[in-house]
C-alpha angles and dihedrals in degrees: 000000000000138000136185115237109201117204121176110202114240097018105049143351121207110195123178123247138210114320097034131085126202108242103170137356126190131191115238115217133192121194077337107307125111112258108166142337139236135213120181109205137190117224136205105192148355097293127147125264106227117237122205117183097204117206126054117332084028113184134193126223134193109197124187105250083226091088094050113093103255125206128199101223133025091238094067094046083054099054077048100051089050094046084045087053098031117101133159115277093335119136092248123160124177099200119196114227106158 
């Protein structure tokens, strides 16, 4: 199974835990500028995603996977990753960098 971590610099980091492997991870870019990234992970298991609120008061999180969608093939967590980053006209590029 896979599942898409989603991270935005400067606000959260999700990391995987034990029992997933990053498989791919992609730059998400607005008008240019790096918004978010993306990091589609297998898992092999029901382990926990690792939340990490960046800034001041900062908090970590670990969330059971189980409440992330999955997905049983990477293609599909790819088609759901571009319908996640498609939107209309807007100058949005998912750009592949793993």
């Amino acid at each position: 199974m896979y599942i898409i971590l989603t991270s935005k610099p400067g606000q959260y980091r999700t990391d995987p835990a034990d029992g997933m492997r990053p498989v791919e991870q992609y730059d998400y870019l607005f008008c240019g500028r790096k918004r978010a990234v993306f990091v589609l992970a297998e898992t092999t298991g029901e382990g926990k995603v690792i939340i990490t609120e960046e800034g001041e008061g900062s908090a970590v999180n670990h969330v059971p996977a189980k409440f992330l969608p999955r997905f049983p093939t990477i293609e599909e967590a790819r088609r759901e990753l571009e319908a996640l980053s498609g939107f209309g006209s807007l100058d949005i590029e998912l750009v592949r960098v793993l």
